[in-house]
N, CA, C and O atoms as a GROMACS GRO file, in nm:
protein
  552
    1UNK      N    1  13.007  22.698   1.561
    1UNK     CA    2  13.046  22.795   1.660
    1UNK      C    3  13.133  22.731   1.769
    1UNK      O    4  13.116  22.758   1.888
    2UNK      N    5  13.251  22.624   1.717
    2UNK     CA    6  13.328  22.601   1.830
    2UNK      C    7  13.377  22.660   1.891
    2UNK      O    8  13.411  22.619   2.002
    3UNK      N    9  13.410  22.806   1.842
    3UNK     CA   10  13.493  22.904   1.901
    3UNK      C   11  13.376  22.938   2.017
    3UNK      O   12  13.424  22.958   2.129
    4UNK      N   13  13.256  22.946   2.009
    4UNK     CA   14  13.174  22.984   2.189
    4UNK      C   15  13.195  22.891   2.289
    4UNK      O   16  13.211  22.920   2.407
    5UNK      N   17  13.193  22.722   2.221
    5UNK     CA   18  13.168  22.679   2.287
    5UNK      C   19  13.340  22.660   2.364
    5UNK      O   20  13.339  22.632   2.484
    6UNK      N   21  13.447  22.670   2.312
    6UNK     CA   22  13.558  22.663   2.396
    6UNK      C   23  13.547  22.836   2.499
    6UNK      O   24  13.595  22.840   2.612
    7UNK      N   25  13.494  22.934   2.449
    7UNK     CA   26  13.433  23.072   2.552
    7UNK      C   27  13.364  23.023   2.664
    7UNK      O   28  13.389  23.065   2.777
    8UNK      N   29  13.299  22.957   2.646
    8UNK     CA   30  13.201  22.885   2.744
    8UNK      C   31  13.293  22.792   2.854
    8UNK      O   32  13.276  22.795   2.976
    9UNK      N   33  13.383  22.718   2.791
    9UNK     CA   34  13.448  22.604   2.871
    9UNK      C   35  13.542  22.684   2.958
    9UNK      O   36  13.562  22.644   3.073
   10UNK      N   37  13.620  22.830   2.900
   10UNK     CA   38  13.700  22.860   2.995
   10UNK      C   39  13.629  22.949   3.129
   10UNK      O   40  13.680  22.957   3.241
   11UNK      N   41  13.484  23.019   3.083
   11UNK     CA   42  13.397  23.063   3.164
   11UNK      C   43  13.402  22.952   3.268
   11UNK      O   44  13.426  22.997   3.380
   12UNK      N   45  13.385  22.806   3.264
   12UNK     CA   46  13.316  22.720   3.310
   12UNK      C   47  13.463  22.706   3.420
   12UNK      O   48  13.457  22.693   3.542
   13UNK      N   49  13.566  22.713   3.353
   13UNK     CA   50  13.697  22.717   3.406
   13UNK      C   51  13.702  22.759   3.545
   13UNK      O   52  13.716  22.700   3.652
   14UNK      N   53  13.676  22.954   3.486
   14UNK     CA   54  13.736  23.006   3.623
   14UNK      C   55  13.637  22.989   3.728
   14UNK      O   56  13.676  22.957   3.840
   15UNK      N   57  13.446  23.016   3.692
   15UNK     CA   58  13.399  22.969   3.810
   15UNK      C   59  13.427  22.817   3.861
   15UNK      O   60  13.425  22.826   3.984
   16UNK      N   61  13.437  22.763   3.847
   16UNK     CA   62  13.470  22.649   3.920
   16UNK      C   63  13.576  22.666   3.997
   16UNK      O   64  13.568  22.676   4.119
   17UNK      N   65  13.715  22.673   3.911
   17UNK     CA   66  13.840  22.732   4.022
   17UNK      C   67  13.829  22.788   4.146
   17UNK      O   68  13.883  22.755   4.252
   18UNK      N   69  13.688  22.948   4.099
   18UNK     CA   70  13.693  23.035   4.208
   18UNK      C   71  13.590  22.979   4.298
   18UNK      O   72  13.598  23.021   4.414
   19UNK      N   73  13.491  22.891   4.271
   19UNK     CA   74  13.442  22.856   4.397
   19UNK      C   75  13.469  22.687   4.459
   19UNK      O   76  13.408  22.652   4.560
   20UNK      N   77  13.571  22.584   4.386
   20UNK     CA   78  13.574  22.442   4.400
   20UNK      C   79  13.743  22.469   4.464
   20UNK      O   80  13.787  22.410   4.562
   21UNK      N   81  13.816  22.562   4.389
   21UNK     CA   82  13.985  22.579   4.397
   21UNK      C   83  14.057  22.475   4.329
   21UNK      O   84  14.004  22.421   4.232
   22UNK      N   85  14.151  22.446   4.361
   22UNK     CA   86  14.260  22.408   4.251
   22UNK      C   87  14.256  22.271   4.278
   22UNK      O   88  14.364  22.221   4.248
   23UNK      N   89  14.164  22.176   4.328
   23UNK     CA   90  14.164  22.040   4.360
   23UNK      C   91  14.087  21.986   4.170
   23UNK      O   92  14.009  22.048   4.097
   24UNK      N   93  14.140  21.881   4.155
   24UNK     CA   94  14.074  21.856   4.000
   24UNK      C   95  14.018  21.652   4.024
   24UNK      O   96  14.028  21.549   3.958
   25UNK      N   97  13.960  21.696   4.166
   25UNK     CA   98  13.881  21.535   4.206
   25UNK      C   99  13.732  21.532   4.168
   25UNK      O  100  13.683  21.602   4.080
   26UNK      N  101  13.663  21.440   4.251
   26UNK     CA  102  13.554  21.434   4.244
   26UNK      C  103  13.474  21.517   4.281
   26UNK      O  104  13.365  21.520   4.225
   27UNK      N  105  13.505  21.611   4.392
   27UNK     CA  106  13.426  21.721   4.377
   27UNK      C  107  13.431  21.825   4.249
   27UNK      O  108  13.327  21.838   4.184
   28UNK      N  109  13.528  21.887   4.218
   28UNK     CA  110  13.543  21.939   4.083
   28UNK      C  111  13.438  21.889   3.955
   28UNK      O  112  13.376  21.970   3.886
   29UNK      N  113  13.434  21.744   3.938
   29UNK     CA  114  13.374  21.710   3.844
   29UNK      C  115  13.251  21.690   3.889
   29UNK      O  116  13.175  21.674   3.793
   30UNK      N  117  13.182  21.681   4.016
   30UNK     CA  118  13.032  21.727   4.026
   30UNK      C  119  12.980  21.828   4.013
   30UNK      O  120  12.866  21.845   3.970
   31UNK      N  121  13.069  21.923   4.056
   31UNK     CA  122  13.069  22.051   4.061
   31UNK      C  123  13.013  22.098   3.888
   31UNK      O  124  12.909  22.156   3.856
   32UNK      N  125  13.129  22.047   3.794
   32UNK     CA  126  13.112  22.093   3.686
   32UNK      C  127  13.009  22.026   3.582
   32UNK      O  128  12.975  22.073   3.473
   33UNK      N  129  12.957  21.880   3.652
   33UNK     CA  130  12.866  21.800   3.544
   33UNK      C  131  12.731  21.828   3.609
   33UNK      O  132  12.631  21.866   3.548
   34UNK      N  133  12.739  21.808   3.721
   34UNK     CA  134  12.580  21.867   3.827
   34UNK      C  135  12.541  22.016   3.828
   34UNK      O  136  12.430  22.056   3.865
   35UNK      N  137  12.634  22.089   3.789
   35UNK     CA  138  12.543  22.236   3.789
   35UNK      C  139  12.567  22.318   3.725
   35UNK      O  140  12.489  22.412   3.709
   36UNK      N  141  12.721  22.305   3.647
   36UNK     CA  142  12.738  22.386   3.491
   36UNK      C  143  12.732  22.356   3.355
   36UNK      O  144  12.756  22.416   3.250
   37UNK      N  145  12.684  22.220   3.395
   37UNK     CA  146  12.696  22.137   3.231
   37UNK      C  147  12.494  22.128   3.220
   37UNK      O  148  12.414  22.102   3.130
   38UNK      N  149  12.486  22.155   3.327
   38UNK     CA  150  12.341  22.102   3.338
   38UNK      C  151  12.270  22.174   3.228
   38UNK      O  152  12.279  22.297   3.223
   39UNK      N  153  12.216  22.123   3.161
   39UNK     CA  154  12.076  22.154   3.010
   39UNK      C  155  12.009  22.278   3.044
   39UNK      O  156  11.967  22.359   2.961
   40UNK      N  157  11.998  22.291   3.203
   40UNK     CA  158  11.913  22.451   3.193
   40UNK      C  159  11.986  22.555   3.319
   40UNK      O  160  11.935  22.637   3.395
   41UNK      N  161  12.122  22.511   3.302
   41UNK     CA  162  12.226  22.597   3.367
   41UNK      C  163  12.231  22.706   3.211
   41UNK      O  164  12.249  22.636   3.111
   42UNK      N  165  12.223  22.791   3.194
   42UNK     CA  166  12.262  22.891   3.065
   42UNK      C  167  12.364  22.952   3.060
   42UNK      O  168  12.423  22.974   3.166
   43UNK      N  169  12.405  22.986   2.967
   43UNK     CA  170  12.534  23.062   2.957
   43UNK      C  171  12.478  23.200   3.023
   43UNK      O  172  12.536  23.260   3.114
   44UNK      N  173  12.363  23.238   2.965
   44UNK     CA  174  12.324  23.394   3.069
   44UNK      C  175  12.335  23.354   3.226
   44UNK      O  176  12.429  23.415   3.276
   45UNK      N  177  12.299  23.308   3.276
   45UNK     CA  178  12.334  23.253   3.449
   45UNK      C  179  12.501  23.235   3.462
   45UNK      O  180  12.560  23.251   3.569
   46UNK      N  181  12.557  23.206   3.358
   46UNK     CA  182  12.739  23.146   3.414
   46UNK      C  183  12.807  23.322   3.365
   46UNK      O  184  12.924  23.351   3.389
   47UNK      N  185  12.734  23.394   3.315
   47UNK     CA  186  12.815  23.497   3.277
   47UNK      C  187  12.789  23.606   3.423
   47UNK      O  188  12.873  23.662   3.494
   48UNK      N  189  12.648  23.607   3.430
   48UNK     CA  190  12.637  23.708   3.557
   48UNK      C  191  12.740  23.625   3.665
   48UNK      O  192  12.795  23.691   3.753
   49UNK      N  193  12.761  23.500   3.656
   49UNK     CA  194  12.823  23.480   3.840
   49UNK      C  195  12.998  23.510   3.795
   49UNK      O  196  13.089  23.528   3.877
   50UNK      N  197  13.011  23.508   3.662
   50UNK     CA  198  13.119  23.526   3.617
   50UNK      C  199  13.141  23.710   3.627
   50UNK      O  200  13.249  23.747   3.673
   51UNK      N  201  13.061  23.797   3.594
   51UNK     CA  202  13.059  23.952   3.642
   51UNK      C  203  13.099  23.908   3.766
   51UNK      O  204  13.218  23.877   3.772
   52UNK      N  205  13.025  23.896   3.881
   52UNK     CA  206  13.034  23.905   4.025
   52UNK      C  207  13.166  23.853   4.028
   52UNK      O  208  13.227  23.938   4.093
   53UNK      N  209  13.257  23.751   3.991
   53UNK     CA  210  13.349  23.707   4.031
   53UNK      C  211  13.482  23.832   4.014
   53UNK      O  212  13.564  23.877   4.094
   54UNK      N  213  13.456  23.853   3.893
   54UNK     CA  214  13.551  23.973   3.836
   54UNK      C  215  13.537  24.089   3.940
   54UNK      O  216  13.635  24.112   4.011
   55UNK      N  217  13.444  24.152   3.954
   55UNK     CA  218  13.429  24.230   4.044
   55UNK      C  219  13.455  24.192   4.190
   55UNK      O  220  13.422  24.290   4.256
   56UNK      N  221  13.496  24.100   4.268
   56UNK     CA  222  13.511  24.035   4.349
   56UNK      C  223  13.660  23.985   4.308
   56UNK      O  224  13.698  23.890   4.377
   57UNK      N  225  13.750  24.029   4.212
   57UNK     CA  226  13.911  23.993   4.253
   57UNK      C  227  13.960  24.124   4.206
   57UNK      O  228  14.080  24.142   4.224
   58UNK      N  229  13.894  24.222   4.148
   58UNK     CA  230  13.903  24.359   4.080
   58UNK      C  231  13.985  24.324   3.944
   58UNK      O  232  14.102  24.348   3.915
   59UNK      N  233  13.903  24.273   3.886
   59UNK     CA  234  13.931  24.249   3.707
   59UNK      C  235  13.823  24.259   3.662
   59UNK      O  236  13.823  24.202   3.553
   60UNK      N  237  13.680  24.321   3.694
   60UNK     CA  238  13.599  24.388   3.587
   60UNK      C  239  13.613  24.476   3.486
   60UNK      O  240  13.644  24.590   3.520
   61UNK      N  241  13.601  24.457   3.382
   61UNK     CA  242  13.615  24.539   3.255
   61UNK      C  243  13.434  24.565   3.173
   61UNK      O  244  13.365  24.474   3.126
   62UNK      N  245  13.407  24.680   3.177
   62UNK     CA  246  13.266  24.694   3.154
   62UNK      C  247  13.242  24.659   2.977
   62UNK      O  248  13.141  24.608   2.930
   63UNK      N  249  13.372  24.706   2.893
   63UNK     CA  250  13.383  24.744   2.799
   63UNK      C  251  13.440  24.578   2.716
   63UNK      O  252  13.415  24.548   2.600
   64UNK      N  253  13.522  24.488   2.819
   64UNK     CA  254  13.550  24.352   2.814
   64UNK      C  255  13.421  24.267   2.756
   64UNK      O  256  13.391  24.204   2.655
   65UNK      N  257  13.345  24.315   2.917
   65UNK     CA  258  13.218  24.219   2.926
   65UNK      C  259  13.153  24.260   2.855
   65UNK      O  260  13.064  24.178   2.837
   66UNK      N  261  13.128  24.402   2.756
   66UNK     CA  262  12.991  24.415   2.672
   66UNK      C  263  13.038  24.263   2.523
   66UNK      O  264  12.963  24.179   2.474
   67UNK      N  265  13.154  24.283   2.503
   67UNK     CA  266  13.140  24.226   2.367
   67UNK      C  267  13.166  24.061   2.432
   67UNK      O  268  13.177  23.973   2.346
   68UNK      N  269  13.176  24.017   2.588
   68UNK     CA  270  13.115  23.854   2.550
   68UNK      C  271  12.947  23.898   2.589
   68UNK      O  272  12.851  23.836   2.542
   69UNK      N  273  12.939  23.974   2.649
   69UNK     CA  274  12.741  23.989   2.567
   69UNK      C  275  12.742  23.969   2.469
   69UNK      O  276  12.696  23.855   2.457
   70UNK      N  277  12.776  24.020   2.346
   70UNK     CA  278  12.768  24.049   2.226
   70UNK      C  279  12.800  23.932   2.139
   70UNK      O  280  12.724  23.896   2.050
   71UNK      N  281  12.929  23.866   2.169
   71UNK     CA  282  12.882  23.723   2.104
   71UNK      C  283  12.804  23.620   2.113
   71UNK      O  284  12.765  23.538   2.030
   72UNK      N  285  12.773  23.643   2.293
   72UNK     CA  286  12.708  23.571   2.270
   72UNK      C  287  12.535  23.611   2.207
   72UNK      O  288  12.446  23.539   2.162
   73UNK      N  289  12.540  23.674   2.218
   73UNK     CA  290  12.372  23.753   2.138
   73UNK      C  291  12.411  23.723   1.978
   73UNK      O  292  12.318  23.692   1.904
   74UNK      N  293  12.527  23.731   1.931
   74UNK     CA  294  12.529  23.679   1.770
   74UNK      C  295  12.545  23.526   1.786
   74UNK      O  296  12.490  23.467   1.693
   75UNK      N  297  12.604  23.443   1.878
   75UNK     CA  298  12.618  23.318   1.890
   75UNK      C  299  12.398  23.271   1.881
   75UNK      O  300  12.355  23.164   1.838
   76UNK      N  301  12.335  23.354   1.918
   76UNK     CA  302  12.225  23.319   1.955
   76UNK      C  303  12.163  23.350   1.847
   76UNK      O  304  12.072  23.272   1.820
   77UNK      N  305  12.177  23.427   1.782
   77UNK     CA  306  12.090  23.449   1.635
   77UNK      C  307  12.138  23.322   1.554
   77UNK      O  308  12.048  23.239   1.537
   78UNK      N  309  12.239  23.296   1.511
   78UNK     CA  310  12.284  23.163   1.443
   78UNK      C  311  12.209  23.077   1.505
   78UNK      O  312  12.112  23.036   1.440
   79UNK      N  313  12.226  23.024   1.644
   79UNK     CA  314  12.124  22.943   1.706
   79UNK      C  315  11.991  22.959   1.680
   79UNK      O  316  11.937  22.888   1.595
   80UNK      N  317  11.935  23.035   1.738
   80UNK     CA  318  11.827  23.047   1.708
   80UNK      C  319  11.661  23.100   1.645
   80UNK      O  320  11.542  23.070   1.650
   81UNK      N  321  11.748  23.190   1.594
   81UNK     CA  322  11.699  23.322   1.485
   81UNK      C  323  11.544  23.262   1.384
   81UNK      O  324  11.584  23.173   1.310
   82UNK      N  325  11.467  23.274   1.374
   82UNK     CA  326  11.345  23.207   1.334
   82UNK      C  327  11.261  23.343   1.334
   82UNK      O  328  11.253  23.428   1.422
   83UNK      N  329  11.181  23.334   1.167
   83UNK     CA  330  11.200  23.235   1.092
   83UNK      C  331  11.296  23.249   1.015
   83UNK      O  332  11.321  23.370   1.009
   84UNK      N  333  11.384  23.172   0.933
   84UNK     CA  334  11.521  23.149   0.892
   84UNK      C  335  11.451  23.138   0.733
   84UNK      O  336  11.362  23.057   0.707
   85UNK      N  337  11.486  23.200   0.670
   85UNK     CA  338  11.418  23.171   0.499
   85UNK      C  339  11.548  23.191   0.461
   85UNK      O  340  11.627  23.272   0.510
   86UNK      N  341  11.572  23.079   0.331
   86UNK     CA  342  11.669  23.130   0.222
   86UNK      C  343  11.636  23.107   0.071
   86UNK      O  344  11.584  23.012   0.013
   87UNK      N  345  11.688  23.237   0.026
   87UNK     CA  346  11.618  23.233  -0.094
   87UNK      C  347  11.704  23.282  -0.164
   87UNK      O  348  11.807  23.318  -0.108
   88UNK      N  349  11.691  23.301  -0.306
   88UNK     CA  350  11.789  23.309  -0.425
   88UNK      C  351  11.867  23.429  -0.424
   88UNK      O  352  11.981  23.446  -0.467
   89UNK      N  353  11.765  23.536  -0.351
   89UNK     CA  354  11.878  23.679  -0.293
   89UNK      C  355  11.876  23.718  -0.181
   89UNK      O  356  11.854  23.823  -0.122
   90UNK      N  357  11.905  23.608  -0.156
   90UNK     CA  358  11.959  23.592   0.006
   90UNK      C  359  11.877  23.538   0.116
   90UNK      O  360  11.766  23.494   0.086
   91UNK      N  361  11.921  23.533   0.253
   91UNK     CA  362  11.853  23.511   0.321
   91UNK      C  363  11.768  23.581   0.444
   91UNK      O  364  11.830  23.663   0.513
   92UNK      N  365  11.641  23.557   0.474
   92UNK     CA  366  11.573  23.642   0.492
   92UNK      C  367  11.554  23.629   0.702
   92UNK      O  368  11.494  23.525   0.727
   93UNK      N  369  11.579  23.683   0.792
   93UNK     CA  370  11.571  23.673   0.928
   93UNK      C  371  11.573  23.799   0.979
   93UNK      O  372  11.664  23.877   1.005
   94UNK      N  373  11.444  23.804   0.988
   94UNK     CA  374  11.391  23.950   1.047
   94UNK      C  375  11.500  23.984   1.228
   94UNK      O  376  11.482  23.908   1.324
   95UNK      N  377  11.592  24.093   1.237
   95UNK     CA  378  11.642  24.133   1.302
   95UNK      C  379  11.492  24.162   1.438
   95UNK      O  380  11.388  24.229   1.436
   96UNK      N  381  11.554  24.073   1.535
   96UNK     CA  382  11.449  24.077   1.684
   96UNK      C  383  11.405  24.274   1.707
   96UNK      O  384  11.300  24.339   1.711
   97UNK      N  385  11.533  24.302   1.716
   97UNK     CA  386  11.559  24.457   1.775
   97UNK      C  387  11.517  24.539   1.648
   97UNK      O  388  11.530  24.654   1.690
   98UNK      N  389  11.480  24.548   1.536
   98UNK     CA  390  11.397  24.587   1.441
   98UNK      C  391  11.410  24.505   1.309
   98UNK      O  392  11.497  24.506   1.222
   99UNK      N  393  11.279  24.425   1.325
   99UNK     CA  394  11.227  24.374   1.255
   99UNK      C  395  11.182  24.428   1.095
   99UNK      O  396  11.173  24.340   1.010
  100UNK      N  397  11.162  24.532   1.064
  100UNK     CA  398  11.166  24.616   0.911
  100UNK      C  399  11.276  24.566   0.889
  100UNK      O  400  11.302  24.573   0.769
  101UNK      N  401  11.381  24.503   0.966
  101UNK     CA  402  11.533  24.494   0.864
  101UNK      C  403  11.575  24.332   0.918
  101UNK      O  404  11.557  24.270   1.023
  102UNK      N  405  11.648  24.300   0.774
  102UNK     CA  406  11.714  24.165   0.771
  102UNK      C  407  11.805  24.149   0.902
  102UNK      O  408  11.818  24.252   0.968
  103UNK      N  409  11.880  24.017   0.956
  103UNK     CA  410  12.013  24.016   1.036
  103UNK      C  411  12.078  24.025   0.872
  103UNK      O  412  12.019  23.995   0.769
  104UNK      N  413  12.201  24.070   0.885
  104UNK     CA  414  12.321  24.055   0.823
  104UNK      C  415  12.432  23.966   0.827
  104UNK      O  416  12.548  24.008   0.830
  105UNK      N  417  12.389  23.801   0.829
  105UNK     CA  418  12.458  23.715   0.914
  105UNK      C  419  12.634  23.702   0.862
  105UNK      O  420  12.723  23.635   0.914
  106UNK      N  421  12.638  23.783   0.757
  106UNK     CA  422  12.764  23.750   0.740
  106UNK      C  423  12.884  23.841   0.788
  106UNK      O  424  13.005  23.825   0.800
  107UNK      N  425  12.776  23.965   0.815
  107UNK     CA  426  12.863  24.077   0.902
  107UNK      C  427  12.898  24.050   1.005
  107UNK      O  428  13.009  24.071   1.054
  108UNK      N  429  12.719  23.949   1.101
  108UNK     CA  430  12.756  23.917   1.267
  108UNK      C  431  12.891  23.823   1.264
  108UNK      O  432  12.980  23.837   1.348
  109UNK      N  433  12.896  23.732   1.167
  109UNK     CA  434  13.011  23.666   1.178
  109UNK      C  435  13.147  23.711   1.145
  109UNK      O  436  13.248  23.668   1.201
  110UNK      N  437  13.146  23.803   1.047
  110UNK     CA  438  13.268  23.929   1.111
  110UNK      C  439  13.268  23.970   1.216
  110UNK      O  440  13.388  23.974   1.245
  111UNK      N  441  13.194  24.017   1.327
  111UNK     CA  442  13.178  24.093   1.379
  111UNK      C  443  13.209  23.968   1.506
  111UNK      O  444  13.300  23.989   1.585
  112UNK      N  445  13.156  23.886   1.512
  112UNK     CA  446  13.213  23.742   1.626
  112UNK      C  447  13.350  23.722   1.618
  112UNK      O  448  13.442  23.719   1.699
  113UNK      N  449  13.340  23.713   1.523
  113UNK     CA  450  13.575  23.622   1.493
  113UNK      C  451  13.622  23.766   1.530
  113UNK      O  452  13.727  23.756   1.593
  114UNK      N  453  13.585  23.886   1.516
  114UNK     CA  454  13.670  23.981   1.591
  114UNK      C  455  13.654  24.000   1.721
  114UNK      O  456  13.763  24.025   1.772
  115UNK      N  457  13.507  23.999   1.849
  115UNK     CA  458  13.556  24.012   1.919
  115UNK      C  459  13.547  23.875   1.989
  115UNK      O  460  13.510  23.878   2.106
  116UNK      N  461  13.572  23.766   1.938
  116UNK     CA  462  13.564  23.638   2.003
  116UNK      C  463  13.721  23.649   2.032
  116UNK      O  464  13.757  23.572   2.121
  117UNK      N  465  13.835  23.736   1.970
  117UNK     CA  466  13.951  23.700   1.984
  117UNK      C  467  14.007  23.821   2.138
  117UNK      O  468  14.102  23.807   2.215
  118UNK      N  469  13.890  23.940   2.131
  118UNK     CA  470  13.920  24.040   2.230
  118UNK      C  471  13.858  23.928   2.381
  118UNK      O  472  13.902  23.946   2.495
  119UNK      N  473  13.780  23.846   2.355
  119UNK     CA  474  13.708  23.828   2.453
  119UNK      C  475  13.795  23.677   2.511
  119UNK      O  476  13.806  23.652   2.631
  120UNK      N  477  13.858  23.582   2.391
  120UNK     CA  478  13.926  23.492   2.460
  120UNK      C  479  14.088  23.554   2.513
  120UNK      O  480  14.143  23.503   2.610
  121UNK      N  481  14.152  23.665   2.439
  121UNK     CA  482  14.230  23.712   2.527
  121UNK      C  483  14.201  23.716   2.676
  121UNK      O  484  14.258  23.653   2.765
  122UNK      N  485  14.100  23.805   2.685
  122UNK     CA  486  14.025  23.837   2.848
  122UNK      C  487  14.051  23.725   2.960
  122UNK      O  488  14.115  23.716   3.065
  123UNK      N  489  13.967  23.646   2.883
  123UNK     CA  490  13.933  23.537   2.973
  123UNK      C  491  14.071  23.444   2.994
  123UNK      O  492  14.092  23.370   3.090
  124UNK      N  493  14.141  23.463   2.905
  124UNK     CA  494  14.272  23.378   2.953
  124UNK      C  495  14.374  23.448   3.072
  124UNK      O  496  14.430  23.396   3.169
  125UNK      N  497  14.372  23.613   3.011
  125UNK     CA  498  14.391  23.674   3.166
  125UNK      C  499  14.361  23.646   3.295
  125UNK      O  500  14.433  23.634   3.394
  126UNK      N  501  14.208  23.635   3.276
  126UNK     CA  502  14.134  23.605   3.387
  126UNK      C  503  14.184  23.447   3.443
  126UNK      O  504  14.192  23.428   3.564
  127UNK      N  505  14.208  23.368   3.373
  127UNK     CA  506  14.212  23.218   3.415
  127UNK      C  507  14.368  23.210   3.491
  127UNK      O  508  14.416  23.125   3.566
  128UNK      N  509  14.413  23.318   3.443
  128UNK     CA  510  14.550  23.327   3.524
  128UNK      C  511  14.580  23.361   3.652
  128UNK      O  512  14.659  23.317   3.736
  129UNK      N  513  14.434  23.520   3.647
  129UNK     CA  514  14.444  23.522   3.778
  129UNK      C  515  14.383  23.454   3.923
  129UNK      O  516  14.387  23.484   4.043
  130UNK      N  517  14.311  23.318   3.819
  130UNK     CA  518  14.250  23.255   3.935
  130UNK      C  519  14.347  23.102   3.966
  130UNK      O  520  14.322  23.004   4.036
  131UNK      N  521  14.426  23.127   3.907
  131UNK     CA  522  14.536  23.028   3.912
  131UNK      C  523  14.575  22.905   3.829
  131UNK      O  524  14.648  22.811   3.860
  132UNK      N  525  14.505  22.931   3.711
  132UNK     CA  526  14.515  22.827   3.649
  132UNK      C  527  14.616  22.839   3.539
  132UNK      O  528  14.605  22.934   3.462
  133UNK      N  529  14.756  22.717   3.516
  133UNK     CA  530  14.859  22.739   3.418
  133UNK      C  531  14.819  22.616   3.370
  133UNK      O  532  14.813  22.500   3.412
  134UNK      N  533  14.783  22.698   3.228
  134UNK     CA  534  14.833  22.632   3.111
  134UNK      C  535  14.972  22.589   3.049
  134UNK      O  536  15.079  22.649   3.053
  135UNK      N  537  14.942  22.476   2.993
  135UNK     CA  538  15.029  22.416   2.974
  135UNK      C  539  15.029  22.438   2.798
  135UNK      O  540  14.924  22.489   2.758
  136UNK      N  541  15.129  22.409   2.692
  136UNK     CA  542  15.121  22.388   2.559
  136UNK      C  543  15.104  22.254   2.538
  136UNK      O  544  15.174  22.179   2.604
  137UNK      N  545  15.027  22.208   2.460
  137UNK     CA  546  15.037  22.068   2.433
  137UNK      C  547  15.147  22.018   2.348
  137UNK      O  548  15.187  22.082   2.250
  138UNK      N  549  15.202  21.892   2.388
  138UNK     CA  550  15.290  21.794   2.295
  138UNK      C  551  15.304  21.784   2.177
  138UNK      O  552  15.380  21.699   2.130
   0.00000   0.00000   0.00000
């Protein structure tokens, strides 16, 4: 799931920008190793301060933000979905939200690569409007 975890890095992006600004010193990198990299900083905690931020430059999108919910809730079944059985017709992971039925992991992963591409559009918008230019690499 490299594709979350670069979702994650540009999340990690704009809050920092919007509350450290465009300096890329030592504060920046405490900023980002002391309290967003931290083991029980979560991606659920960096997404709500990431809502508030959006709503706070007026670039909330309700319909944006449901599907990075949404990957990340399929990013989390791959993670951590238990119990995980596989067997000769198929594999067996009782769906949390009703359990009478399998996940369909090969749909969620259709269903990720499509809106992982609506959701890194977004966020690159977003990284623009907090000032950050990208560059193409060499």
């Amino acid at each position: 799931m490299e594709k979350f975890i670069n979702i994650e890095r540009i999340v990690d992006t704009v809050i920092t920008r919007y509350y450290v600004g465009p300096s890329l010193g030592e504060r920046t990198n405490k900023f980002m190793f002391d309290i967003l990299y931290d083991e029980r900083f979560s991606f659920g905690q960096k997404k709500k301060i990431l809502e508030k931020i959006l709503k706070r430059i007026g670039k909330y999108n309700n319909a944006k933000m449901r599907n990075l919910h949404r990957i990340s809730e399929i990013r989390n079944y791959f993670a951590h979905r238990e119990p995980f059985f596989i067997r000769e017709e198929g594999t067996v992971a009782p769906d949390p939200k009703n359990p009478e039925e399998n996940l369909d992991f090969e749909k969620l992963h259709e269903e990720f690569l499509e809106k992982e591409k609506l959701v890194n559009n977004f966020l690159f918008e977003i990284l623009a409007s907090v000032g950050v230019v990208l560059k193409k690499g060499v």
